[in-house]
N, C-alpha and C positions, 0 to 999 in steps of 0.2 A: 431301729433300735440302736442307740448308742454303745459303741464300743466301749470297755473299760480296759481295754490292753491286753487281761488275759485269756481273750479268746485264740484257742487253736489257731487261727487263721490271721492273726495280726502279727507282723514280722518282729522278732526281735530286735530293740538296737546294738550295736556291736557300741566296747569304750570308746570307740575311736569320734562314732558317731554322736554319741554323746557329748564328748571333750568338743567337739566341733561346734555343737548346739549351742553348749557353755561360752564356748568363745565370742561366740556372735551373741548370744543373748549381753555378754561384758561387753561390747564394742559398742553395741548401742545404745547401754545404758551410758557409757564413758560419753559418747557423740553428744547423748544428749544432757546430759550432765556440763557438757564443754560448750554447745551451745546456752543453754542458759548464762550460762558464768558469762560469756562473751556479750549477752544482752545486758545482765544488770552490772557487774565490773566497771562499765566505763561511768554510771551512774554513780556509782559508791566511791569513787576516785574522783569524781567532780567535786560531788559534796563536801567528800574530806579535805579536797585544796580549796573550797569555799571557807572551811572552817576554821583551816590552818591558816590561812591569808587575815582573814579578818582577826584570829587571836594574835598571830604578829601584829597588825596594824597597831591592835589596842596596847597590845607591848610593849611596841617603840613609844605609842602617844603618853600612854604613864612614862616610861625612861625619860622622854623628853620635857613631860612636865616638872617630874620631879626632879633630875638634873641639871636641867637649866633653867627652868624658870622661876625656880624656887632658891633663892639666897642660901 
């Protein structure tokens, strides 16, 4: 039978014990939170200097048409 905690026989935790649980339960989520970031980050930074690059290109190519090669 499964325990639900309040039986006589299952130890207390102390705060301390707790706080410590807490901590590690935060580290792992952060770890893994930081591994994702680290897979998709370099993907979302690509794309955006694809985006960026090609709206300059088109930027300078109107500047240029309409600056110089239009009277």
């Amino acid at each position: 039978m499964a325990s639900n905690g309040n039986s006589p026989d299952a130890p207390e935790q102390t705060i301390g014990q707790r706080a410590l649980s807490g901590f590690h339960r935060l580290q792992s989520t952060y770890d893994h939170v930081e591994n994702k970031a680290q897979r998709i980050l370099p993907r979302v930074s690509r794309g955006l200097e694809l985006i960026l690059a090609v709206a300059l290109f088109v930027g300078l190519g109107y500047w240029f048409y309409t600056f110089l090669l239009v009277p």
